[in-house]
C-alpha positions as CSV (number, residue, x, y, z in Angstrom):
1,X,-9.9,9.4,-9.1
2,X,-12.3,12.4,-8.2
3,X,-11.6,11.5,-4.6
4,X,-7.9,11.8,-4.7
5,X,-8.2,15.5,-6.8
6,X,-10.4,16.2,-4.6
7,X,-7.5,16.4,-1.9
8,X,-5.1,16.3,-4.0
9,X,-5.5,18.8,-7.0
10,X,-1.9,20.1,-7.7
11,X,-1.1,16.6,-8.6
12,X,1.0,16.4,-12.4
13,X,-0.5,15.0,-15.3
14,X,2.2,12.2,-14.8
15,X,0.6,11.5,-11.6
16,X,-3.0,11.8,-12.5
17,X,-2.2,9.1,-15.0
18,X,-0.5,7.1,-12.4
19,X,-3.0,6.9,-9.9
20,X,-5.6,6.5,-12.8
21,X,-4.4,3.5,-13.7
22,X,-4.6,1.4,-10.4
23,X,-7.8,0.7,-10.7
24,X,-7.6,-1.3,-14.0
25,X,-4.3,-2.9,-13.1
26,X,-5.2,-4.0,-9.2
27,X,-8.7,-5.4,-10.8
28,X,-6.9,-7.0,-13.1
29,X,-4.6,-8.7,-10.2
30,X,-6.8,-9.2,-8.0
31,X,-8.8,-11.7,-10.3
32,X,-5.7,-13.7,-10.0
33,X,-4.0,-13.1,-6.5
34,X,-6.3,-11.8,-3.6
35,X,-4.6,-8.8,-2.3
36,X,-7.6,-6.5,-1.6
37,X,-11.1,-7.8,-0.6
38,X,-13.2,-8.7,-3.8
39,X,-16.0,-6.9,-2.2
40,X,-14.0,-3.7,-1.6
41,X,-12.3,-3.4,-5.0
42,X,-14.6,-1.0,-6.2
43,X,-13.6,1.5,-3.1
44,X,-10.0,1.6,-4.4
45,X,-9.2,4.8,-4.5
46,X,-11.0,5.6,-0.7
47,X,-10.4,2.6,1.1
48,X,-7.0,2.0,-0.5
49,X,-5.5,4.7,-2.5
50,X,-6.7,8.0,-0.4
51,X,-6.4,5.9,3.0
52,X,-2.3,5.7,2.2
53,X,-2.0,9.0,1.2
54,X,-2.9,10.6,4.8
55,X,0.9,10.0,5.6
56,X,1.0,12.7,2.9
57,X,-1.2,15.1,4.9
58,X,0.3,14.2,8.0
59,X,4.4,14.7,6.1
60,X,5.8,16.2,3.2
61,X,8.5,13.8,2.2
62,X,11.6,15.8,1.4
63,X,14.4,14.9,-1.9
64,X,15.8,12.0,-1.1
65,X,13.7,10.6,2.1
66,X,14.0,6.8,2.5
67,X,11.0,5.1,3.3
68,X,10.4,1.4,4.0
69,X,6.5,0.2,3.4
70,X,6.4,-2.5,6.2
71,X,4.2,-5.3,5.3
72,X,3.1,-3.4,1.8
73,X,0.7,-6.4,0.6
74,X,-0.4,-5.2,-2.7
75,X,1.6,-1.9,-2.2
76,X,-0.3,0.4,0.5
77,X,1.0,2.8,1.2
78,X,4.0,2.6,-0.6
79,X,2.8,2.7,-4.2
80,X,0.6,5.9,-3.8
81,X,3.0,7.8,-1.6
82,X,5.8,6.6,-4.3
83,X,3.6,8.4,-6.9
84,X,3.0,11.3,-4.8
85,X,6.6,11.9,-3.6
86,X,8.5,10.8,-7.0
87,X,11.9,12.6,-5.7
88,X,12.2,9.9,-2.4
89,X,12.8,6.3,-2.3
90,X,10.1,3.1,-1.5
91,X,11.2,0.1,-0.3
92,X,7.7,-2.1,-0.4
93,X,8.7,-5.6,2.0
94,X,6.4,-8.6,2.5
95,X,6.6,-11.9,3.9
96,X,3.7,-13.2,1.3
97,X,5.8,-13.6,-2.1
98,X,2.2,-13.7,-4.4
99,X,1.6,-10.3,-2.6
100,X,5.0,-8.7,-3.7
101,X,4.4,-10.0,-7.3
102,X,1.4,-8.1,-7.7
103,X,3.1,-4.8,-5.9
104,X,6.3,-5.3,-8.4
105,X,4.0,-5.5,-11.5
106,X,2.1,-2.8,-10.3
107,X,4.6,-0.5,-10.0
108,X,6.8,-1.3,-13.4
109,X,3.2,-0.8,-15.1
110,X,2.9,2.9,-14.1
111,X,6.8,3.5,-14.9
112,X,7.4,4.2,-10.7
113,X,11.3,4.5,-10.9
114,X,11.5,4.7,-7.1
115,X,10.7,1.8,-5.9
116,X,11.8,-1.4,-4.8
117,X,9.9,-4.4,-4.0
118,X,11.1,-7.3,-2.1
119,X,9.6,-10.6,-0.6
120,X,11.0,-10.2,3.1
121,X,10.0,-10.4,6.2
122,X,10.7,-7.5,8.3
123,X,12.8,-8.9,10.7
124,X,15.4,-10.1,8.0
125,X,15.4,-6.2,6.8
126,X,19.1,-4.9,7.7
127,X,18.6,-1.5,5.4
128,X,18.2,1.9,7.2
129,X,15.4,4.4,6.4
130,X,14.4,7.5,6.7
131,X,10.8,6.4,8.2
132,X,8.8,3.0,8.2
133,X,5.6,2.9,7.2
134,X,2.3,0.6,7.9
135,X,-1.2,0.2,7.7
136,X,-2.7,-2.0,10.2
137,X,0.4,-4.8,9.8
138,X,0.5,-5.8,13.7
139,X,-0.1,-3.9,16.9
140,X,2.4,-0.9,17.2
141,X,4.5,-2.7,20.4
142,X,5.2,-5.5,18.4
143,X,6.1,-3.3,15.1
144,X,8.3,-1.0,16.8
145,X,10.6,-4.4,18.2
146,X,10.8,-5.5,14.7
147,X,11.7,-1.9,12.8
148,X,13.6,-0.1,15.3
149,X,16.6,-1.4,14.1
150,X,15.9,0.2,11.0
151,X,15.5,4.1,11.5
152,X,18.4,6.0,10.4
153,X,19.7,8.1,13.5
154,X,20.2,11.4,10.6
155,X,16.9,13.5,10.2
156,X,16.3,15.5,7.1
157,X,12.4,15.9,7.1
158,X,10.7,18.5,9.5
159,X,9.5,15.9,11.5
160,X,12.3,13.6,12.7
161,X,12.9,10.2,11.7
162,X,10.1,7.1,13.0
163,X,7.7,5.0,12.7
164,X,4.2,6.4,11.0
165,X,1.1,3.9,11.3
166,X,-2.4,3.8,9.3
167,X,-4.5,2.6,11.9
168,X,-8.3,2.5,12.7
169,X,-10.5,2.5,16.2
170,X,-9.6,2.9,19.6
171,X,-5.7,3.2,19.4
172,X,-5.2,4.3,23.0
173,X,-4.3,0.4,24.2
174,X,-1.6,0.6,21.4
175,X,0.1,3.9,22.1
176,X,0.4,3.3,25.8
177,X,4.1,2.7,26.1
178,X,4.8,5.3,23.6
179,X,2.1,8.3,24.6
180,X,4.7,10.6,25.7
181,X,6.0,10.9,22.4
182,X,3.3,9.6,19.8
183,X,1.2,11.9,18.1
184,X,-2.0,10.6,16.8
185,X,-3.7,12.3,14.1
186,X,-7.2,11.8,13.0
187,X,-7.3,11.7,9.1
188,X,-11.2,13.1,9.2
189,X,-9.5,16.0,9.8
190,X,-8.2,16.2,6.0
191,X,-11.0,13.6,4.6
192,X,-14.5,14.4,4.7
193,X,-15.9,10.5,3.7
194,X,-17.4,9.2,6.7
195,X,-15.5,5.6,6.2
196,X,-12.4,8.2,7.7
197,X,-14.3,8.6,10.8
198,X,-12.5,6.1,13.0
199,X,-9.1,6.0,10.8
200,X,-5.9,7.6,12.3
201,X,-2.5,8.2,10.9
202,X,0.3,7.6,14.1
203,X,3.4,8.9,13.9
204,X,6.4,7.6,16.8
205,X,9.7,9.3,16.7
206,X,12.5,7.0,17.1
Protein backbone atom coordinates (compact mmCIF):
# COMPACT_ATOMS: atom_id res chain seq x y z
CA UNK A 1 0.00 0.00 0.00
CA UNK A 2 2.94 2.64 0.75
CA UNK A 3 3.52 2.58 -2.91
CA UNK A 4 0.15 3.54 -4.08
CA UNK A 5 0.02 6.67 -1.18
CA UNK A 6 3.04 7.36 -2.22
CA UNK A 7 1.48 8.57 -5.66
CA UNK A 8 -1.56 8.62 -4.63
CA UNK A 9 -2.12 10.34 -1.22
CA UNK A 10 -5.49 12.18 -1.54
CA UNK A 11 -7.05 8.82 -1.87
CA UNK A 12 -10.41 8.39 0.75
CA UNK A 13 -10.41 6.22 3.53
CA UNK A 14 -12.99 4.16 1.46
CA UNK A 15 -10.31 3.70 -0.96
CA UNK A 16 -7.39 3.08 1.13
CA UNK A 17 -9.44 0.17 2.49
CA UNK A 18 -10.19 -0.88 -0.93
CA UNK A 19 -6.90 -1.16 -2.42
CA UNK A 20 -5.74 -2.57 1.05
CA UNK A 21 -7.53 -5.39 0.68
CA UNK A 22 -6.26 -6.81 -2.68
CA UNK A 23 -3.51 -8.20 -1.39
CA UNK A 24 -5.22 -10.70 1.02
CA UNK A 25 -8.05 -11.44 -1.47
CA UNK A 26 -5.80 -11.98 -4.91
CA UNK A 27 -3.45 -14.23 -2.57
CA UNK A 28 -6.22 -15.89 -1.53
CA UNK A 29 -7.34 -16.56 -5.35
CA UNK A 30 -4.52 -17.04 -6.70
CA UNK A 31 -3.86 -20.30 -4.55
CA UNK A 32 -6.78 -21.53 -6.32
CA UNK A 33 -6.95 -19.94 -9.95
CA UNK A 34 -3.48 -18.63 -11.49
CA UNK A 35 -4.26 -15.17 -12.52
CA UNK A 36 -1.01 -13.39 -11.48
CA UNK A 37 2.50 -15.19 -11.49
CA UNK A 38 3.00 -17.10 -8.07
CA UNK A 39 6.41 -15.56 -8.03
CA UNK A 40 5.24 -12.04 -8.56
CA UNK A 41 2.31 -11.95 -5.97
CA UNK A 42 4.22 -10.33 -3.47
CA UNK A 43 4.79 -7.22 -6.01
CA UNK A 44 1.08 -6.63 -6.10
CA UNK A 45 0.68 -3.42 -5.58
CA UNK A 46 3.88 -2.28 -8.09
CA UNK A 47 3.67 -4.72 -10.68
CA UNK A 48 -0.10 -4.91 -10.66
CA UNK A 49 -1.96 -2.41 -8.72
CA UNK A 50 0.35 0.96 -9.33
CA UNK A 51 1.12 -0.41 -13.03
CA UNK A 52 -2.97 0.05 -13.84
CA UNK A 53 -3.20 3.09 -12.23
CA UNK A 54 -0.79 5.12 -14.78
CA UNK A 55 -4.02 5.49 -16.94
CA UNK A 56 -4.83 7.58 -13.94
CA UNK A 57 -1.83 9.84 -14.32
CA UNK A 58 -2.06 9.80 -17.95
CA UNK A 59 -6.44 10.73 -17.54
CA UNK A 60 -8.70 11.97 -15.00
CA UNK A 61 -11.83 10.04 -15.67
CA UNK A 62 -14.73 12.39 -15.64
CA UNK A 63 -18.73 11.45 -13.86
CA UNK A 64 -19.99 9.14 -15.74
CA UNK A 65 -16.98 7.88 -18.22
CA UNK A 66 -17.53 4.45 -19.64
CA UNK A 67 -14.65 2.29 -19.73
CA UNK A 68 -14.24 -1.24 -21.07
CA UNK A 69 -11.08 -3.33 -19.36
CA UNK A 70 -10.25 -5.40 -22.53
CA UNK A 71 -8.91 -8.69 -21.69
CA UNK A 72 -9.06 -7.71 -17.62
CA UNK A 73 -7.71 -11.23 -16.39
CA UNK A 74 -7.87 -10.99 -12.77
CA UNK A 75 -9.08 -7.32 -13.12
CA UNK A 76 -6.04 -4.96 -14.26
CA UNK A 77 -6.61 -2.25 -14.82
CA UNK A 78 -10.17 -2.21 -14.30
CA UNK A 79 -10.39 -3.02 -10.66
CA UNK A 80 -7.90 -0.30 -9.37
CA UNK A 81 -9.01 2.47 -11.83
CA UNK A 82 -12.79 1.39 -10.64
CA UNK A 83 -11.54 2.21 -7.06
CA UNK A 84 -9.82 5.26 -8.02
CA UNK A 85 -12.60 6.74 -10.21
CA UNK A 86 -15.81 5.46 -8.11
CA UNK A 87 -18.19 8.03 -10.07
CA UNK A 88 -17.47 6.10 -13.84
CA UNK A 89 -18.42 2.81 -15.00
CA UNK A 90 -16.00 -0.60 -15.60
CA UNK A 91 -16.86 -3.14 -17.73
CA UNK A 92 -13.97 -5.97 -17.00
CA UNK A 93 -14.28 -8.70 -20.31
CA UNK A 94 -12.34 -11.94 -20.66
CA UNK A 95 -12.39 -14.84 -22.82
CA UNK A 96 -10.90 -17.08 -19.74
CA UNK A 97 -14.19 -17.72 -17.62
CA UNK A 98 -11.85 -18.98 -14.23
CA UNK A 99 -10.18 -15.42 -14.81
CA UNK A 100 -13.48 -13.42 -14.65
CA UNK A 101 -14.55 -15.44 -11.46
CA UNK A 102 -11.77 -14.30 -9.59
CA UNK A 103 -12.25 -10.45 -11.01
CA UNK A 104 -16.19 -10.74 -10.02
CA UNK A 105 -15.34 -12.02 -6.46
CA UNK A 106 -12.80 -9.57 -6.23
CA UNK A 107 -14.69 -6.75 -6.81
CA UNK A 108 -18.14 -7.73 -4.78
CA UNK A 109 -15.46 -8.23 -1.77
CA UNK A 110 -14.41 -4.56 -1.72
CA UNK A 111 -18.23 -3.39 -2.24
CA UNK A 112 -17.00 -1.78 -5.98
CA UNK A 113 -20.64 -0.80 -7.23
CA UNK A 114 -19.31 0.18 -10.64
CA UNK A 115 -18.35 -2.57 -12.12
CA UNK A 116 -19.33 -5.26 -14.34
CA UNK A 117 -17.62 -8.40 -15.09
CA UNK A 118 -18.33 -10.58 -17.94
CA UNK A 119 -16.77 -13.80 -19.53
CA UNK A 120 -16.47 -12.41 -23.30
CA UNK A 121 -14.42 -12.29 -25.84
CA UNK A 122 -13.88 -8.90 -27.23
CA UNK A 123 -15.01 -9.42 -30.47
CA UNK A 124 -18.60 -10.58 -29.24
CA UNK A 125 -18.62 -7.07 -27.18
CA UNK A 126 -21.49 -4.88 -29.01
CA UNK A 127 -21.49 -2.10 -25.94
CA UNK A 128 -20.11 1.43 -26.63
CA UNK A 129 -17.54 3.11 -24.20
CA UNK A 130 -16.16 5.90 -23.44
CA UNK A 131 -12.50 4.43 -23.73
CA UNK A 132 -11.03 0.79 -23.83
CA UNK A 133 -8.50 -0.13 -21.85
CA UNK A 134 -5.46 -2.85 -21.87
CA UNK A 135 -2.36 -4.07 -20.48
CA UNK A 136 -0.31 -6.00 -22.83
CA UNK A 137 -3.54 -8.17 -24.23
CA UNK A 138 -2.25 -8.35 -28.03
CA UNK A 139 -0.26 -6.09 -30.21
CA UNK A 140 -2.02 -2.62 -30.68
CA UNK A 141 -2.91 -3.36 -34.69
CA UNK A 142 -4.71 -6.24 -33.83
CA UNK A 143 -6.57 -4.59 -30.71
CA UNK A 144 -7.60 -1.59 -32.43
CA UNK A 145 -9.60 -4.16 -35.33
CA UNK A 146 -11.22 -5.83 -32.54
CA UNK A 147 -12.39 -2.56 -30.20
CA UNK A 148 -12.95 0.03 -32.75
CA UNK A 149 -16.27 -0.87 -33.02
CA UNK A 150 -16.70 0.03 -29.59
CA UNK A 151 -15.63 3.79 -28.99
CA UNK A 152 -18.58 5.95 -28.54
CA UNK A 153 -18.27 8.83 -31.25
CA UNK A 154 -19.48 11.57 -27.98
CA UNK A 155 -16.37 12.80 -26.01
CA UNK A 156 -16.87 14.09 -22.54
CA UNK A 157 -13.23 13.68 -21.02
CA UNK A 158 -10.48 16.32 -21.89
CA UNK A 159 -8.89 13.97 -23.93
CA UNK A 160 -11.24 12.48 -26.53
CA UNK A 161 -12.53 9.18 -26.75
CA UNK A 162 -9.82 5.85 -27.59
CA UNK A 163 -8.05 3.30 -27.01
CA UNK A 164 -5.33 3.63 -23.92
CA UNK A 165 -2.67 0.64 -23.70
CA UNK A 166 -0.25 -0.46 -20.69
CA UNK A 167 2.53 -1.60 -22.56
CA UNK A 168 6.33 -2.29 -21.93
CA UNK A 169 9.73 -2.10 -24.31
CA UNK A 170 10.22 -0.92 -27.63
CA UNK A 171 6.60 0.09 -28.72
CA UNK A 172 7.73 1.95 -31.87
CA UNK A 173 6.93 -1.41 -34.21
CA UNK A 174 3.40 -1.17 -32.60
CA UNK A 175 2.52 2.44 -33.02
CA UNK A 176 3.63 2.63 -36.65
CA UNK A 177 0.32 2.82 -38.38
CA UNK A 178 -1.07 4.97 -35.75
CA UNK A 179 2.12 7.55 -34.93
CA UNK A 180 0.51 10.42 -36.28
CA UNK A 181 -2.01 10.42 -33.71
CA UNK A 182 -0.69 8.19 -30.77
CA UNK A 183 0.83 9.66 -27.92
CA UNK A 184 3.09 7.47 -25.90
CA UNK A 185 3.77 8.29 -22.48
CA UNK A 186 6.50 6.95 -20.28
CA UNK A 187 5.08 6.07 -16.83
CA UNK A 188 8.77 6.69 -15.16
CA UNK A 189 7.83 9.91 -15.61
CA UNK A 190 5.13 9.67 -12.56
CA UNK A 191 6.84 6.40 -10.90
CA UNK A 192 10.22 6.43 -9.57
CA UNK A 193 10.57 2.23 -9.15
CA UNK A 194 12.98 1.27 -11.65
CA UNK A 195 10.73 -1.92 -12.73
CA UNK A 196 8.79 1.50 -14.57
CA UNK A 197 11.76 2.03 -16.58
CA UNK A 198 10.68 0.43 -19.78
CA UNK A 199 6.70 0.54 -19.10
CA UNK A 200 4.59 2.99 -21.17
CA UNK A 201 1.01 4.00 -20.99
CA UNK A 202 -0.34 4.56 -25.05
CA UNK A 203 -3.20 6.46 -25.61
CA UNK A 204 -4.89 6.24 -29.61
CA UNK A 205 -7.74 8.54 -30.33
CA UNK A 206 -10.41 7.00 -32.25
Amino acid sequence: MDEILKYFPKLSELQIKQFSALMELYSDWNAKINVISRKDIENLYEHHVLHSLAIAKAIHFRSGTKILDFGTGGGFPGIPLAIMFPDSQFKLIDGTGKKILVATEVASSIGLKNVVAEHLRGEDETGKFDFVVSRAVMPLPDLMKIVKKNISKKSQNAMGNGIICLKGGNVEGEIHNFRRIAEVMKISNWFQEEWFKEKNVIYVPC
